[in-house]
N, C-alpha and C positions, 0 to 999 in steps of 0.2 A: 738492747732491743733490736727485732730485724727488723723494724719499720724506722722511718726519719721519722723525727717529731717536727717535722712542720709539713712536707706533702706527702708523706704515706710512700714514697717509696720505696721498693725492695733494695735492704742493704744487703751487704756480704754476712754471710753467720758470722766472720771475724767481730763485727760491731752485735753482737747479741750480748747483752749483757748479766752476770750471774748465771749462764746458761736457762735463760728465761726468753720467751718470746711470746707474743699476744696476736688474734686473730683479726684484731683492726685497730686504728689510730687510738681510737678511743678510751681500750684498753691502755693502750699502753701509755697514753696521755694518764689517765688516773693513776696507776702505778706509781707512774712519775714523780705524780702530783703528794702522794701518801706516803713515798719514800723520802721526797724534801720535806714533810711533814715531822717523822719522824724524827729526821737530820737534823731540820732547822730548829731553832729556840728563839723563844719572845716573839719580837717584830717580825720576824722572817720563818715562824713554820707558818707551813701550807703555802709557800711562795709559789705564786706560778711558773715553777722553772721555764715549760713550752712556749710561756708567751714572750716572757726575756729570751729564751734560746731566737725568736722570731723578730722582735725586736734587735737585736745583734744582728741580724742575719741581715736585716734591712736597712739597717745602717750603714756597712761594708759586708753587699751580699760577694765581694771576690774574696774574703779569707772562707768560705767554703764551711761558715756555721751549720748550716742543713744538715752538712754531709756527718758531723762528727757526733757523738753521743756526749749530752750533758746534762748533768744529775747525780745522786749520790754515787760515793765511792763504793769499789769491793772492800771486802773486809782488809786486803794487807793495806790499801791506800787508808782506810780511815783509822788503822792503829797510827801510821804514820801519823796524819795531823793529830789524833790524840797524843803522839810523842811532842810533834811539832806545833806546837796552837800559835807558834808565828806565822806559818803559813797559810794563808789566805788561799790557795788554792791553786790547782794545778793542772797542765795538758801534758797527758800521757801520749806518747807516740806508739806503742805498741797497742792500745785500742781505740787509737785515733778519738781522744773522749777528754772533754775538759771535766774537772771534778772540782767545785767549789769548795772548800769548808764552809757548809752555815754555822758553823756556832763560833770560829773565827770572825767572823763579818759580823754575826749576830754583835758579838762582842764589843768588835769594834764600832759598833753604831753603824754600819753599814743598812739602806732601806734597799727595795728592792732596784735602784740605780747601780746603787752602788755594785751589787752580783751581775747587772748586767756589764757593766765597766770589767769586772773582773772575767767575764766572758768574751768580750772583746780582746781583753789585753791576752789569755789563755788562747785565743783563738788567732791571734795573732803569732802564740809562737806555734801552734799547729801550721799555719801557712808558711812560717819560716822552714818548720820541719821537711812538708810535703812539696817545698817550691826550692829545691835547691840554687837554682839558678840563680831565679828572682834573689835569693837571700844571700849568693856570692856578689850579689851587686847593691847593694846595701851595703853589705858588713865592707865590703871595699871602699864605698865612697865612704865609710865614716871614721870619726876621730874619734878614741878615745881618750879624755882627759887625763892627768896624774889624780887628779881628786877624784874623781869616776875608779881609777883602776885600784885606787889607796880605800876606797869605800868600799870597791866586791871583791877587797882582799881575801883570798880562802874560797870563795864563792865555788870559782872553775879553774881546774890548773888549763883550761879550752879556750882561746881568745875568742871564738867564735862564740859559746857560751854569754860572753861579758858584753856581746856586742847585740845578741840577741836580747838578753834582758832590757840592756839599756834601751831597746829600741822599741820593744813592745811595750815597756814600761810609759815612755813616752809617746806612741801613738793611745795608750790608755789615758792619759792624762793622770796617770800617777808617780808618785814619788819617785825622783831617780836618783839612788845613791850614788853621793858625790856629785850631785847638782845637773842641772843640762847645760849643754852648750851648742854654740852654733850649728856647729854639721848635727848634734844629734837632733836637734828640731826640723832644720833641712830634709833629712833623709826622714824623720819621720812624715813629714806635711806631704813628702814625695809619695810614703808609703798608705798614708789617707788615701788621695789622687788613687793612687794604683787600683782601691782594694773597695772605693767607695761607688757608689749607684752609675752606673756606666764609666767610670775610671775617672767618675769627676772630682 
């Protein structure tokens, strides 16, 4: 879409999405809305993606949720989680756009919390993507475990990769293969701080 779905402002055509674009918020807030409709199953169609993408945003308005597009996938991304139904959902860097799976989430009893957590955690590795700095001094102060690296064995042959997951995974507050440990709570609590309502 070339409008943001929280203040209406002019994005770059880069972020329009399916080559679709709408003449006011409105529009494209209901698009939105009938495309998670059709995505989502049970509990979660018709979820209001706009208001979780707003809710995220206001939680940690510095990972830059406004800015990115989030909502159903294009077609190669949602064959993928059709390949993948372990994949709960993912931030693309080339359209700068988190993509949930609703019928992963749905699956896993996920309410609409739960997609927003997973818009958080997606939107956290979009800020690692588009902050390189910020995220050379992260992945620098932290430790990886042997239990952590013996868990995202295969993951990434990328060290930076295994340090991104583990870090978004735990500023989301989900599961982190091969357990947490000290630095990665450290650096995440840092990374709250950094990314939360005035850097508090």
């Amino acid at each position: 879409y070339n409008v943001s779905g929280l203040t209406g402002k002019p994005l770059s055509p880069r972020f329009r999405f399916e080559k679709e674009s709408y003449d006011s918020l409105e529009e494209a807030v209901k698009a939105a809305q009938m495309r998670s409709a059709q995505q989502g199953a049970g509990a979660l169609a018709g979820v209001d993606m706009p208001s979780l993408q707003g809710r995220a945003h206001a939680k940690y308005p510095g990972l830059g949720i406004d800015e990115m597009y989030v909502g159903p996938p294009p077609d190669t991304i949602k064959k993928f989680f059709e390949e993948r139904p372990d994949v709960a959902g993912m931030y693309e860097e080339s359209d700068h756009a988190i993509y949930p799976n609703m019928a992963t989430l749905d699956k896993q009893g996920h309410g609409p919390e739960g997609v927003q957590a997973l818009i958080q955690l997606e939107g956290a590795r979009g800020y690692l993507s588009t902050h390189p700095e910020k995220a050379r001094e992260y992945r620098n102060a932290m430790l990886v475990s042997p239990a952590q690296h013996e868990a995202l064995r295969g993951y990434s042959d990328n060290p930076d990769d295994i340090k991104d997951t583990i870090l978004s995974r735990s500023f989301a507050g989900d599961t982190i293969p091969g357990g947490g440990n000290v630095t990665t709570e450290a650096i995440a609590s840092r990374f709250m701080r950094d990314v939360g309502p005035k850097g508090e």
